[in-house]
Phi, psi and omega in degrees: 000160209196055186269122219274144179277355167263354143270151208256124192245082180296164208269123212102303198263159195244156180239149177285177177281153186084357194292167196215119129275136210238174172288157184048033190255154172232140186226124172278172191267020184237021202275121152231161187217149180284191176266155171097022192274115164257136207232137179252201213265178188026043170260176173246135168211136204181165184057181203293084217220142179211138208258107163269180193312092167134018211268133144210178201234131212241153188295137212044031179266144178244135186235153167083358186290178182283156198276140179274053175208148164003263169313327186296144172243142165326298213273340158349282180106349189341132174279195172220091200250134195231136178275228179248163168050053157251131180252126176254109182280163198311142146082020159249203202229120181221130176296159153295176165258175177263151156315333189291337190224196227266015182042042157190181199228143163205145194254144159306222180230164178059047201205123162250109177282107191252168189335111147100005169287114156299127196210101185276164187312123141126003203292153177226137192235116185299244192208124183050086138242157233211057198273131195280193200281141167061011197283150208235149193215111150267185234248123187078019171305137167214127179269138197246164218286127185078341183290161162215138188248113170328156211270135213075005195264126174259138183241129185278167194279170194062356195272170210219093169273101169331138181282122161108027169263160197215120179287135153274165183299151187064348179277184190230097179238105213281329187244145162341113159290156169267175198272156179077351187258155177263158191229129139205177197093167186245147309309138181272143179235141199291139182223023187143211173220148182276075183319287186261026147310296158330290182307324171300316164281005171066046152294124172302152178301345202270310180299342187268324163278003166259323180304350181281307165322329168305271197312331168294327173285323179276303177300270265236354167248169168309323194317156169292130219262332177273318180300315193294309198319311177297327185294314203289336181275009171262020185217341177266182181228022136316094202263039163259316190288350208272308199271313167323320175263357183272339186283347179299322187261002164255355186295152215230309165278015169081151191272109121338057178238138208278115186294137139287132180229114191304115208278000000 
């Protein structure tokens, strides 16, 4: 273990074997953090925050502060449960959770968080995700396996991205993505799929070219969009297309996608 004698560790909180503390940096007393954690100088990690293995945090990134809401009382106590092998860059800001939802904000595994990104109170953040510089996350937002959200891009509170979907830098996204689709614009709108996401993950070609039929069925015509979802999952044999229509037919905030309109 390997702690700068300026930085400041209150009394309570624990640390695994290996840990790195950097200089100025404060680990609150309600903190644990696992082994193999590198904390680099002048970061914050405070409130009930717990940390696994392999983790490391870049300078003035702040983790565990109180939720930017209302409703929270000192006394809630709401966690910050951080998995393993996640990296946090410099300047960003990520909350506990609320009583209004399950009272804890939570990052997965695997996630590289860059500069200056916000992760508001309740967001629960999957695996291998990918939030870019300055990218803004409100409250109770969920990120799904794979995503990746651009750099600048703001997300409403509740919405719901699919794993392996893709944001572009600036947007502003107010209704749910489905999973495997590309998003942009203020307000963003779908604008395809993410093909090389796909390709990237060893998704077979036979499989990819059918979720692109999929996709045309659901987007790109009048039908009723829940009514094709239902046609299409009595017939595949695809479990990317299964998740793809099921999210269709569980969304809670609505699709963003643009109606054909007949002349």
């Amino acid at each position: 273990m390997a702690i700068d004698k300026r930085a400041v560790i209150e009394d309570g909180a624990v640390l695994g074997e290996n840990v790195e503390v950097g200089p100025f940096s404060y680990i609150g007393k309600n903190v644990k953090i696992a082994n193999n954690v590198k904390i680099h100088s002048n970061a914050v990690i405070t409130g009930n925050t717990e940390m696994d293995e392999g983790c490391e945090v870049f300078p003035f990134a702040v983790l565990g502060t109180d939720p930017q809401d209302f409703s929270y009382k000192k006394s809630d106590f709401t966690k910050l449960l951080i998995g393993k092998n996640n990296t946090f860059r410099e300047h960003i800001l990520i909350n506990t959770g609320t009583l209004k939802d399950k009272g804890q904000t939570v990052i997965g595994n695997n996630n590289l968080i860059m500069g200056q990104v916000h992760v508001a109170h309740d967001v629960v953040i999957a695996d291998n995700v990918i939030l870019v510089n300055a990218a803004i996350l409100a409250g109770h937002v969920q990120v799904k396996n794979n995503s990746i959200i651009g750099g600048g891009s703001a997300v409403h509170q509740f919405v719901t991205l699919g794993e392996f979907s893709m944001i572009a830098g600036a947007a502003a996204v107010s209704q749910d993505i489905p999973p495997y689709c590309v998003a942009e614009g203020n307000r963003a709108e779908l604008k395809g799929l993410n093909l090389v996401g796909l390709r990237r993950s060893n998704i077979d070609k036979t499989e990819i070219d059918e979720l692109r039929q999929v996709y045309r069925k659901l987007f790109r015509t009048n039908d009723p969009i829940k009514d094709s979802a239902t046609n299409i999952l009595s017939t595949t044999k695809f479990q990317s297309v299964e998740k793809l229509c099921n999210f269709v037919l569980n969304t809670n905030r609505g699709i963003p996608y643009k109606r054909i309109i007949n002349e």
